[in-house]
FIKOLFI-515928 format. One record per residue: x, y, z of N, C-alpha, C, O in turn. Coordinates in steps of 0.2 Angstrom, whole numbers, padded with zeros to 4 digits, always signed. Layout:
XYZXYZXYZXYZ ...
***
This chain:
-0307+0249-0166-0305+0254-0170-0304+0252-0177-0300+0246-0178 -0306+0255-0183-0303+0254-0189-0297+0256-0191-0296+0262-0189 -0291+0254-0193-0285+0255-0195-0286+0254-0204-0289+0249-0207 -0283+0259-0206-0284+0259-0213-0278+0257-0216-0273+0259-0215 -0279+0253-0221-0273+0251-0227-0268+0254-0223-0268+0260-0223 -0264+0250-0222-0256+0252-0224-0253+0253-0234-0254+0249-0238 -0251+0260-0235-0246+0263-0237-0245+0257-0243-0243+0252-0240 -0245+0255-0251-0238+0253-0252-0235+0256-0257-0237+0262-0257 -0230+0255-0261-0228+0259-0267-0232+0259-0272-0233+0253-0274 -0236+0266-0276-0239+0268-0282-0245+0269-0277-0250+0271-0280 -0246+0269-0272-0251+0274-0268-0251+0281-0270-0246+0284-0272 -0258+0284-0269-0261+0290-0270-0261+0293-0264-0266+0291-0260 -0258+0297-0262-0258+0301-0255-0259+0309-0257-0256+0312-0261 -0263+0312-0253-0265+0319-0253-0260+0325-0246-0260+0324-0240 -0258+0329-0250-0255+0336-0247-0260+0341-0245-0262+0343-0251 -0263+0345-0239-0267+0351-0239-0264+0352-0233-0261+0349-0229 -0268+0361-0234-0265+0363-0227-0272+0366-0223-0276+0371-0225 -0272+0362-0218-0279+0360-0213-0277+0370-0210-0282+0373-0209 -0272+0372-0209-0274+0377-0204-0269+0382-0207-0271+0385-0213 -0263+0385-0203-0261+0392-0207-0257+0390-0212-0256+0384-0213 -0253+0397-0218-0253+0395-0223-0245+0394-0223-0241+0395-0219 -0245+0390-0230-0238+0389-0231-0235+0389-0237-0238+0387-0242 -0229+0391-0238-0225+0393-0244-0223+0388-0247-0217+0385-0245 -0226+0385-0253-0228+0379-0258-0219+0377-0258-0216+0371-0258 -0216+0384-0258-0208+0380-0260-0204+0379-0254-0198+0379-0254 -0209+0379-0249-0206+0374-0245-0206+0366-0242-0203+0363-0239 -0214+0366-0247-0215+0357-0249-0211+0355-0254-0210+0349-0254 -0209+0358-0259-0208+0355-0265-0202+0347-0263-0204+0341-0265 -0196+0349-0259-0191+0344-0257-0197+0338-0254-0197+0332-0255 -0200+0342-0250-0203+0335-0244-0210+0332-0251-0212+0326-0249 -0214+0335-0258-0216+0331-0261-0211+0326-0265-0212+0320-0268 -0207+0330-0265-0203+0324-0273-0199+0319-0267-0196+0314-0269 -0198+0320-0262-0196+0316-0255-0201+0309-0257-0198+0304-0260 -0207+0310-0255-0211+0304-0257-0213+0302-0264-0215+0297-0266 -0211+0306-0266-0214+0303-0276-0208+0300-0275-0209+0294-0274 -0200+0300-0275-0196+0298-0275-0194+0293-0270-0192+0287-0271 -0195+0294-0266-0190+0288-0259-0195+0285-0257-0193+0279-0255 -0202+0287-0256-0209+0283-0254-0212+0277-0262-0216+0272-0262 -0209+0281-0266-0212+0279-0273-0220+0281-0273-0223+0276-0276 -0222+0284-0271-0230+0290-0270-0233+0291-0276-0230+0292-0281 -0238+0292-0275-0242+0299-0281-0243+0302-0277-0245+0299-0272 -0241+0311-0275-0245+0313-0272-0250+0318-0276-0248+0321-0280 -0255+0318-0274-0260+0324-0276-0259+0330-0270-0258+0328-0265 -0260+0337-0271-0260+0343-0270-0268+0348-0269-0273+0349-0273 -0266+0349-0262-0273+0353-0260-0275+0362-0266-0272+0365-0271 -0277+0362-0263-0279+0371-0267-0277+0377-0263-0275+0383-0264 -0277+0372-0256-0276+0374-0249-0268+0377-0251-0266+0383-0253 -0264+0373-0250-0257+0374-0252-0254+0380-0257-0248+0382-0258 -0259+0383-0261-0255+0389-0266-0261+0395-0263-0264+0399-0268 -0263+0395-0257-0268+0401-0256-0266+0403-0250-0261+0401-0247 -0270+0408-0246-0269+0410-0241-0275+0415-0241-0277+0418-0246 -0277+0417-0232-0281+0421-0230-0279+0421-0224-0278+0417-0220 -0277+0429-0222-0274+0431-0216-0268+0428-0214-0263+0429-0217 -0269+0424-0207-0264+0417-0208-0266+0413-0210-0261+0409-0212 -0273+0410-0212-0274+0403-0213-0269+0403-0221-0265+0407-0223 -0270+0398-0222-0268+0394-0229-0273+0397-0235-0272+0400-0240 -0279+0395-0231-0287+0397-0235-0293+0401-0231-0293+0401-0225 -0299+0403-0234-0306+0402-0229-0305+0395-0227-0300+0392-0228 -0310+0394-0221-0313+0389-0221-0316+0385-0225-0315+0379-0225 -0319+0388-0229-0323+0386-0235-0316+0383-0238-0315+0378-0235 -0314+0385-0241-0307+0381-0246-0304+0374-0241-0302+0368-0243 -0304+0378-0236-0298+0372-0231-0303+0366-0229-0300+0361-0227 -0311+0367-0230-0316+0362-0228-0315+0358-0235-0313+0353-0236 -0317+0362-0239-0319+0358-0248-0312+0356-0248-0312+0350-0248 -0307+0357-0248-0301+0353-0247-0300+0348-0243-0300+0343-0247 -0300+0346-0237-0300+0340-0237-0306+0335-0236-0306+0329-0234 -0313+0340-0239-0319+0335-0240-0318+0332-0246-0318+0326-0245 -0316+0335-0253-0313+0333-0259-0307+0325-0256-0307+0320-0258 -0303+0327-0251-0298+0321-0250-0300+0315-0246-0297+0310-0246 -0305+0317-0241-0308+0311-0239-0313+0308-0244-0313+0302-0245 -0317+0311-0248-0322+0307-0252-0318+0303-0258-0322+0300-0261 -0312+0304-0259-0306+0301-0265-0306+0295-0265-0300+0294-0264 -0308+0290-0265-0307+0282-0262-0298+0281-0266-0294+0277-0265 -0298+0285-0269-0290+0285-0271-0284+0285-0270-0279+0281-0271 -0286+0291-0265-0280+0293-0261-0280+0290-0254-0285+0291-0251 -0275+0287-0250-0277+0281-0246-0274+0286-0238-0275+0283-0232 -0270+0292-0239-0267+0294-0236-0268+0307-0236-0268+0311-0240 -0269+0305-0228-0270+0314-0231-0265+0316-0225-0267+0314-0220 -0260+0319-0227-0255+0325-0223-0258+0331-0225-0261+0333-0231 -0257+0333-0219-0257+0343-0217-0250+0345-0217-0246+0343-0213 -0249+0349-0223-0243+0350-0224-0240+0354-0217-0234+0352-0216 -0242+0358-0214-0243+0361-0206-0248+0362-0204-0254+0362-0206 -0245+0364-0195-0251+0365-0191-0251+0373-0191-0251+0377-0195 -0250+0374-0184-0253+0381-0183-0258+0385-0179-0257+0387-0174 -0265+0385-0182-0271+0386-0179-0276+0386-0186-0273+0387-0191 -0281+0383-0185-0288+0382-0190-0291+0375-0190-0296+0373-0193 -0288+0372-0187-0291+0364-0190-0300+0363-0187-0305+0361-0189 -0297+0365-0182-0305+0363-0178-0309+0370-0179-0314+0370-0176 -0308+0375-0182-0315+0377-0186-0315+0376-0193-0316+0381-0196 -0314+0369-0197-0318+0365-0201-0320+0362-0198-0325+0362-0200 -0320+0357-0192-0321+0351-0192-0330+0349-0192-0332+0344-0194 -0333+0353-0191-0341+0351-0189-0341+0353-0196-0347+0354-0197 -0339+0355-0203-0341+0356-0208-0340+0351-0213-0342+0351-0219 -0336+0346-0210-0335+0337-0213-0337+0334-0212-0337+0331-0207 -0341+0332-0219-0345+0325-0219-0339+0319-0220-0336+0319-0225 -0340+0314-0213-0338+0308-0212-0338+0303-0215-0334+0298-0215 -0343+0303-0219-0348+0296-0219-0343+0291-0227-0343+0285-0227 -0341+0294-0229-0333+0291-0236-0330+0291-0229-0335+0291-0225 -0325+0292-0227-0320+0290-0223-0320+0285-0218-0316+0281-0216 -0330+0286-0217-0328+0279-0213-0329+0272-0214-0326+0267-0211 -0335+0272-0222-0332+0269-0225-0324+0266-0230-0324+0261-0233 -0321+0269-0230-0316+0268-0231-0309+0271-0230-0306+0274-0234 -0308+0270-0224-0304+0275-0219-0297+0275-0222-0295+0270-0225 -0294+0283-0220-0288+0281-0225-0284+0287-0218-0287+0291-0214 -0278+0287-0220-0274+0288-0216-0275+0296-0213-0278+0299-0217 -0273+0300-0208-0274+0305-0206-0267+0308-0204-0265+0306-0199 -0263+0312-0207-0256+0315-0203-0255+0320-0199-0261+0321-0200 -0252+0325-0193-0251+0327-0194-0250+0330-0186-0251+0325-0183 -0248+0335-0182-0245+0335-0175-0249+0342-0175-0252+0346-0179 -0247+0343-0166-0248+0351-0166-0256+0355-0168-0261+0353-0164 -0258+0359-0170-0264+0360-0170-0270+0352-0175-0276+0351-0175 -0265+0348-0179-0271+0346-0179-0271+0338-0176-0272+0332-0179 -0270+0340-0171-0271+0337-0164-0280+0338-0164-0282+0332-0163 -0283+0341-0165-0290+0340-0166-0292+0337-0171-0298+0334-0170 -0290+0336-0177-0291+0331-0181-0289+0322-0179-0293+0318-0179 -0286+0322-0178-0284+0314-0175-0288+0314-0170-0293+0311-0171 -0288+0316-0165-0292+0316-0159-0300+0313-0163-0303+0308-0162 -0303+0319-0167-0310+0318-0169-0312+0310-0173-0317+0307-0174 -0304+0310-0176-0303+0301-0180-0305+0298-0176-0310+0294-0176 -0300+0299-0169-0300+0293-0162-0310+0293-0163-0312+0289-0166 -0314+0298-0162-0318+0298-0158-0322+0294-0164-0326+0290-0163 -0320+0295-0169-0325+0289-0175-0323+0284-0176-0323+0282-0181 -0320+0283-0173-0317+0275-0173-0309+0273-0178-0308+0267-0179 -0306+0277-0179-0303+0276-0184-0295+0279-0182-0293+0285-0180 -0291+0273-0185-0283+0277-0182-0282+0281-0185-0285+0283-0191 -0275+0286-0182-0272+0291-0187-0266+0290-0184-0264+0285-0180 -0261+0297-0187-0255+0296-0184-0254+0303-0183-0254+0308-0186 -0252+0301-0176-0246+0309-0175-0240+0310-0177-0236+0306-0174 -0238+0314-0181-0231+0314-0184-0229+0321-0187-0231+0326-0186 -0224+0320-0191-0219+0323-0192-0225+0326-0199-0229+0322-0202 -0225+0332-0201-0228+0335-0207-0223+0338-0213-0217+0339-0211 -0225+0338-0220-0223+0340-0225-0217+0346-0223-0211+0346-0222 -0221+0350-0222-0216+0356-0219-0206+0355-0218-0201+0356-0222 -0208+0351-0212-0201+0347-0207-0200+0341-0210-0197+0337-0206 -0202+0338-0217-0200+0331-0217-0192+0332-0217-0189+0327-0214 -0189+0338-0220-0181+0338-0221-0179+0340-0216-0174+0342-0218 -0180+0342-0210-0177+0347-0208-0168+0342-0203-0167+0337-0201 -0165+0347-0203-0160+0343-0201-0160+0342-0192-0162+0346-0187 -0158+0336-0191-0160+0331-0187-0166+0327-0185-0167+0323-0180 -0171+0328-0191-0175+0322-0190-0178+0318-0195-0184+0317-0197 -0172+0314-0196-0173+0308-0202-0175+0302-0199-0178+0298-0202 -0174+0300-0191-0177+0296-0185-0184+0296-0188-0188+0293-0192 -0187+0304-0185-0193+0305-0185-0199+0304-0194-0205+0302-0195 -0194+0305-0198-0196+0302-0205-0197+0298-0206-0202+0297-0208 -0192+0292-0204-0191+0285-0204-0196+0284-0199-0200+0279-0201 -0198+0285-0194-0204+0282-0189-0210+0282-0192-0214+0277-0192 -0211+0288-0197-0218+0289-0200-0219+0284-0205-0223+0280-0205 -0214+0284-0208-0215+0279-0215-0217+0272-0213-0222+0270-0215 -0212+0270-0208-0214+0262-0204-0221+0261-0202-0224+0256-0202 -0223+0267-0200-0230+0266-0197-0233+0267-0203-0239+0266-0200 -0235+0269-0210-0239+0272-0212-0238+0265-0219-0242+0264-0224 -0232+0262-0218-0231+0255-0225-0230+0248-0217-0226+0244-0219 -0234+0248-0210-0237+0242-0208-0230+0240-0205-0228+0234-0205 -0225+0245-0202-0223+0241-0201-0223+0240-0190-0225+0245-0187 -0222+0235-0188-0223+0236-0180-0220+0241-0176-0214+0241-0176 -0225+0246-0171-0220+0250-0167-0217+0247-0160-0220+0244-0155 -0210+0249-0160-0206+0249-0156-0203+0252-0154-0198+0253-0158 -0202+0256-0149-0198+0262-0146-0195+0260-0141-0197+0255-0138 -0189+0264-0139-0184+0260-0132-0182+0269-0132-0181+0273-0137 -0181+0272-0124-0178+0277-0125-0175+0276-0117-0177+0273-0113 -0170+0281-0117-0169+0282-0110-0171+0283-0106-0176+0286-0107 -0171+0281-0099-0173+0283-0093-0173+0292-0091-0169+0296-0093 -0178+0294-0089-0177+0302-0087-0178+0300-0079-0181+0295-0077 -0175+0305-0076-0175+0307-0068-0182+0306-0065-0183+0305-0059 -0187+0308-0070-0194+0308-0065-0199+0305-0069-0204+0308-0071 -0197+0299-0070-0201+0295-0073-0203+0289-0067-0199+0288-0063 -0208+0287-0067-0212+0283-0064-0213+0277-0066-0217+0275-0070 -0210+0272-0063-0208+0264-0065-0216+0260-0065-0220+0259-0060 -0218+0257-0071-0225+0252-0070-0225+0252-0078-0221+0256-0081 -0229+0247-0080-0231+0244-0086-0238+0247-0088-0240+0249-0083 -0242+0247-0091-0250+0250-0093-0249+0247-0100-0243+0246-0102 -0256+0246-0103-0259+0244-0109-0264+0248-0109-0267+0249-0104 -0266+0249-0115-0272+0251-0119-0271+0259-0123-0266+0263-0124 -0277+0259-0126-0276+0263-0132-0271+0270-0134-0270+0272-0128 -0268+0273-0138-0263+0277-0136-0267+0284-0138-0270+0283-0144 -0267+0290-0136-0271+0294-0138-0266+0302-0135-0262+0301-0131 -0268+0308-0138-0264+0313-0138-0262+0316-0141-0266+0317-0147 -0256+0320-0140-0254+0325-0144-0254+0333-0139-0255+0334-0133 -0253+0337-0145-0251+0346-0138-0257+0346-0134-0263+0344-0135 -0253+0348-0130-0259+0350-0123-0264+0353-0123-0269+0351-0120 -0264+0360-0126-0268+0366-0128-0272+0363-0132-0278+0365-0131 -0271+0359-0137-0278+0355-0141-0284+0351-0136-0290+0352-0136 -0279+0347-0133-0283+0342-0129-0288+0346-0126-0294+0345-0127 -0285+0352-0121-0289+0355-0118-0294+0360-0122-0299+0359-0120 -0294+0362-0126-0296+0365-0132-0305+0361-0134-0310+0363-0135 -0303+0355-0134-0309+0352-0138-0312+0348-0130-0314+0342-0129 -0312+0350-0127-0316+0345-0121-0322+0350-0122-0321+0356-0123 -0329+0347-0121-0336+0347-0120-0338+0347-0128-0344+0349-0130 -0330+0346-0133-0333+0345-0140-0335+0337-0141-0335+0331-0138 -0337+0339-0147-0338+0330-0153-0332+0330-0152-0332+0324-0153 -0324+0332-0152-0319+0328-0153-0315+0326-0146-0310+0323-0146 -0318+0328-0141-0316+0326-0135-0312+0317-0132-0316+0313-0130 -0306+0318-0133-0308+0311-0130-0308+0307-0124-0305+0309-0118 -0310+0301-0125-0312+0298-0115-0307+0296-0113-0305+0291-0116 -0302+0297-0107-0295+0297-0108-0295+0291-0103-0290+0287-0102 -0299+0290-0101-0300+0283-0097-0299+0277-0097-0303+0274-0100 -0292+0273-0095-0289+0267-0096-0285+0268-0104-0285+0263-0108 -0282+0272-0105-0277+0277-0111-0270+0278-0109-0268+0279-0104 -0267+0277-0115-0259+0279-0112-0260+0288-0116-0263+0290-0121 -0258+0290-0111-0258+0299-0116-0254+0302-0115-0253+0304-0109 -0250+0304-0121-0246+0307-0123-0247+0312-0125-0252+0313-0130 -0243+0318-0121-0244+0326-0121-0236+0330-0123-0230+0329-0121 -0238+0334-0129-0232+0340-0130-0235+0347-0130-0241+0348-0129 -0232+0351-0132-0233+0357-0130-0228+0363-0132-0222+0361-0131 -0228+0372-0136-0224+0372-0138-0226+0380-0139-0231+0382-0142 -0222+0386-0137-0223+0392-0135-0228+0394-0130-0231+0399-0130 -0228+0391-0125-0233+0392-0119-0230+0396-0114-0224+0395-0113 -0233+0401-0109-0230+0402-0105-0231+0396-0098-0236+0393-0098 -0227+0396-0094-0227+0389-0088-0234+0391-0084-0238+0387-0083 -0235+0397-0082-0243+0398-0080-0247+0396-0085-0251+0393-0082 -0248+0395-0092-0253+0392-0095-0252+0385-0095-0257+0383-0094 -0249+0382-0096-0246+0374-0094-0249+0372-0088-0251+0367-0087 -0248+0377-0082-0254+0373-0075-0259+0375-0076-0263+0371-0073 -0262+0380-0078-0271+0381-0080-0272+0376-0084-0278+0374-0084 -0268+0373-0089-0271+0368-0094-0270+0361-0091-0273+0356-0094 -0268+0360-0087-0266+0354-0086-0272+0352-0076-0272+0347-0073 -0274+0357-0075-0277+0358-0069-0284+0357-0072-0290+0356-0070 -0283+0359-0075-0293+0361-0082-0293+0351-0083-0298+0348-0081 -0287+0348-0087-0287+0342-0087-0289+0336-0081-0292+0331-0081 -0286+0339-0077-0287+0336-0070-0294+0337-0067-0298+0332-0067 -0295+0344-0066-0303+0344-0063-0309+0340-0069-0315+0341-0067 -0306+0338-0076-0310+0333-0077-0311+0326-0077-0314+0322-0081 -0307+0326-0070-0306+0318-0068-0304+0313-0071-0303+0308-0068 -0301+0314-0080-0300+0311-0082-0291+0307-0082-0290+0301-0082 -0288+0313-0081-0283+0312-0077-0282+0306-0071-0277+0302-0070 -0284+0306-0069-0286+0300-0062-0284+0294-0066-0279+0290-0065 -0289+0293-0072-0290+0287-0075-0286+0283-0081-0287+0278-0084 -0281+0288-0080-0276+0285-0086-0272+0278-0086-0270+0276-0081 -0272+0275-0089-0268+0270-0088-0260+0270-0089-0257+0266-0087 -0257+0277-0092-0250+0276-0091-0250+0284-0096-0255+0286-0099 -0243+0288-0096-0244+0295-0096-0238+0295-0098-0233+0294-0095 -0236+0298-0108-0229+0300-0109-0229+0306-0110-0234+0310-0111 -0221+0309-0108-0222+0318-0108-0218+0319-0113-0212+0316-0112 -0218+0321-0118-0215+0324-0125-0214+0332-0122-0216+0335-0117 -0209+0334-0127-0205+0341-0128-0210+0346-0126-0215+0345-0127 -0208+0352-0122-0211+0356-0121-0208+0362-0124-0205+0366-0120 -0208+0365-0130-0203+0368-0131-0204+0375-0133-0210+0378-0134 -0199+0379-0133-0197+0387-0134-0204+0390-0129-0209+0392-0132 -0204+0390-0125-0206+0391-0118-0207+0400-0121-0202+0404-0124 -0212+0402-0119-0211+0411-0119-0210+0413-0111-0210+0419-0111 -0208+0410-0106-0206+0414-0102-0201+0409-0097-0200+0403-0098 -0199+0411-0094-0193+0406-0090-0196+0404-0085-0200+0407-0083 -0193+0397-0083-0195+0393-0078-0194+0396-0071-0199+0395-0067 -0190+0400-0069-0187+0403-0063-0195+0408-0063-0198+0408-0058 -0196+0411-0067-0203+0416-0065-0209+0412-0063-0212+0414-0058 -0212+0406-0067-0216+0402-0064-0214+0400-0055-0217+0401-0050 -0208+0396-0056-0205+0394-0052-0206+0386-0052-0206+0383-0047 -0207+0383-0058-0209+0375-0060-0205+0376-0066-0206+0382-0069 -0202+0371-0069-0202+0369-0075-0209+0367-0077-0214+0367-0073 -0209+0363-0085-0214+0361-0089-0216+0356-0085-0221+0356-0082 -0210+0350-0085-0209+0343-0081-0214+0344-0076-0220+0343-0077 -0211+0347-0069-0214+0352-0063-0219+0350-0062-0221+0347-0057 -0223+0353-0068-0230+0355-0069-0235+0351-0069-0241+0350-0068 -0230+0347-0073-0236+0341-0078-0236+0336-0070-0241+0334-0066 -0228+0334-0068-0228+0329-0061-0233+0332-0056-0237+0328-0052 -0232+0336-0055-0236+0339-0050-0244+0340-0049-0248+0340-0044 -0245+0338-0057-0253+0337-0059-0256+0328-0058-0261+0326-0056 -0251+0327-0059-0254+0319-0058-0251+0314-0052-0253+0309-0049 -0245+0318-0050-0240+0315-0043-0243+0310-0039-0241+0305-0038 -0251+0312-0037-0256+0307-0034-0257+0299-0036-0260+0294-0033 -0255+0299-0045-0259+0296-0047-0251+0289-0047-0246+0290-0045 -0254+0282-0049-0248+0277-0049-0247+0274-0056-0244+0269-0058 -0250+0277-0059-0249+0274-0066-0241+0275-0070-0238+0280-0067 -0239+0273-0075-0231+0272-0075-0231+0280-0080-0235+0283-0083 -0224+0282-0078-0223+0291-0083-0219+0289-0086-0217+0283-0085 -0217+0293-0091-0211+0293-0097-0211+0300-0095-0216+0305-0095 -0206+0300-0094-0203+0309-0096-0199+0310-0102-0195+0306-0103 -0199+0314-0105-0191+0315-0112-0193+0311-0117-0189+0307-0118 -0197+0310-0119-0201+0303-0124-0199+0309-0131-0199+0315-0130 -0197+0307-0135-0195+0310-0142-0201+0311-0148-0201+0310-0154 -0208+0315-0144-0214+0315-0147-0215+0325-0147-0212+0326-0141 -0217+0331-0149-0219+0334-0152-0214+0341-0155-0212+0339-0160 -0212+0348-0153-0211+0351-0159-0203+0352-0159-0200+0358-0159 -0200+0345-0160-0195+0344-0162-0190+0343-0167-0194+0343-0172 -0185+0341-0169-0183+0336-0175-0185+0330-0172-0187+0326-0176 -0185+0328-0165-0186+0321-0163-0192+0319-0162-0194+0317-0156 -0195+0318-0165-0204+0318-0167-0209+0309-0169-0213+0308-0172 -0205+0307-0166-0206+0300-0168-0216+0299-0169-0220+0302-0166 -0217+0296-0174-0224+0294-0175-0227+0291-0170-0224+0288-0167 -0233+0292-0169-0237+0289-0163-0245+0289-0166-0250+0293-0168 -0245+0283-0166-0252+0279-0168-0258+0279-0165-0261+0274-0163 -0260+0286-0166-0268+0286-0161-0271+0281-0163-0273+0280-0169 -0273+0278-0158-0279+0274-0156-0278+0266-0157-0283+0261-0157 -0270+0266-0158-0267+0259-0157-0267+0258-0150-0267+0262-0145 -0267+0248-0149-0268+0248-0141-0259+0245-0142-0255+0242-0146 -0258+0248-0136-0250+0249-0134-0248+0246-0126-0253+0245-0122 -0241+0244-0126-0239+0241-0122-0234+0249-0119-0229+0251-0122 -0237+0252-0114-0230+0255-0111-0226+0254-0106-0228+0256-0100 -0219+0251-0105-0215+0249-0099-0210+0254-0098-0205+0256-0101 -0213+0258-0092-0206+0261-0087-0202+0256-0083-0204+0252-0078 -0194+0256-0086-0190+0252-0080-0184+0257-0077-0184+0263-0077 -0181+0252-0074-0176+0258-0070-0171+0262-0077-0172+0268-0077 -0166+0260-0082-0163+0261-0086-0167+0263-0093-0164+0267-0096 -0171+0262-0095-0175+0263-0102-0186+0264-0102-0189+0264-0097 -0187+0264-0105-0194+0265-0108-0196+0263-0112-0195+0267-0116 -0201+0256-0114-0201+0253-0120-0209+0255-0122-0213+0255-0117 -0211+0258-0130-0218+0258-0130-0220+0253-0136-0218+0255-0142 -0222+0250-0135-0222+0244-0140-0229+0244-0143-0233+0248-0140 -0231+0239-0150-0237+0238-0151-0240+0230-0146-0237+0225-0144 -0247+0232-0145-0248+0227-0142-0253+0220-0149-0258+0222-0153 -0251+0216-0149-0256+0211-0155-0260+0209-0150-0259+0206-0144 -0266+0211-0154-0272+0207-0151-0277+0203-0158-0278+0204-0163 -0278+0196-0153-0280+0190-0157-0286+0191-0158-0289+0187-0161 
***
């Protein structure tokens, strides 16, 4: 995998909005955030003061926006100011070829979980993280602070509590993921990825619990699930129907999906649409430890 420059102060980093639209003054605090406390330049999509339907923009707009910020050797860093829905129909409209050579950061959680994924697939990290949107929002200055550290070099460590249905065991290798409905969403695309010998990390967020076992059973019957090397479960949240009508919780679902398998679980991991949203390093190789009392996910250094 390529891993692109770390972040330092007087970098060029770009804001767009890969998918629906968003109300420019609701970025303003989260840009002068990084011009000020990141010490930033940020430059500014076209994306971000437009709108179409829900998107942000056409596709046309939202492609020529971030083909415009991959081809910028300038800008070393690109946030989606939010997710939503649109990212993966730009994607086959993106020429790669500046980004790969000179690859430069990708942000963002939630629908553009198909962007990171499509990075993994060309060889190149990104980060799941916290977006422009929600840099302020209260209670997740953790999750700010996680992005930064990962995005200015600095090493990941994480330690979280024990949850009740967590599955005790160690795994290594690459960290890959993001919402559920994405993952399933791109399998038999160009951004699919091989989840085989992976730690993956799954969130998810307005679903009904009948859509959570069709997606997760669609996951399964592509075997790939079998082949994981170790499995974190992030937030499943604002649920559109209650647990008692399915008769599983989200948890339920997902254990119940993999129960067979012995690779180590995390349950309650502080990853997707929360204030607790800590950064996560697609396509870093990772160290994950289930013990009885905690959960560590560390970076793994390879010589």
């Amino acid at each position: 995998m390529q891993k692109p420059p770390f972040l330092k102060k007087g970098d060029t980093v770009g804001v767009l909005a890969l998918a629906w639209k968003v109300a420019f003054e609701d970025l303003e605090a989260a840009i002068a955030y990084m011009e000020t406390e990141w010490e930033l330049k940020v430059v500014l999509g076209e994306s971000l003061k437009t709108s179409y339907n829900q998107y942000a923009a056409t596709d046309e707009v939202r492609a020529r926006d971030f083909q415009q910020m991959l081809d910028d050797p300038s800008i070393k860093a690109i946030f989606s100011a939010r997710g939503g829905y649109g990212s993966a129909r730009i994607l086959d409209q993106i020429n790669f070829d500046a980004f790969l050579e000179t690859p430069k950061w990708l942000i963002g959680f939630s629908d553009i979980t198909a962007v990171l994924c499509h990075a993994f697939c060309l060889g190149v990290e990104s980060i799941h993280g916290v977006m422009p949107k929600l840099f302020l929002q209260e209670g997740g200055a953790q999750s700010l602070e996680s992005l930064k550290d990962v995005l200015f070099g600095k090493s990941v460590s994480y330690q979280v509590p024990s949850h009740p249905m967590n599955h005790k065991g160690k795994a290594q290798g690459q960290l890959v993921g993001g919402n559920l409905a994405l993952m399933v969403h791109l399998i038999g695309s160009r951004s699919e990825v091989n989840l085989s010998g992976k730690i993956l990390f799954l969130e998810d967020v307005g679903e009904y619990h009948y859509a959570l076992d069709r997606m997760m059973i669609q996951l399964k019957r592509t075997g790939q699930l079998a082949e994981l090397a170790g499995l974190i479960v992030g937030h499943f949240s604002n649920l559109s129907d209650d647990p008692s009508i399915y008769g599983k919780t989200a948890y339920e679902i997902v254990e119940e999906a993999v129960a067979e398998y012995q690779y180590p679980r995390s349950y309650g991991f502080p990853v997707g649409h929360e204030p607790e949203n800590w950064a996560m390093p697609v396509g870093r190789e990772m160290e994950l430890t289930v013990l009885e009392n905690h959960c560590t996910l560390v970076e793994r250094i390879i010589e």
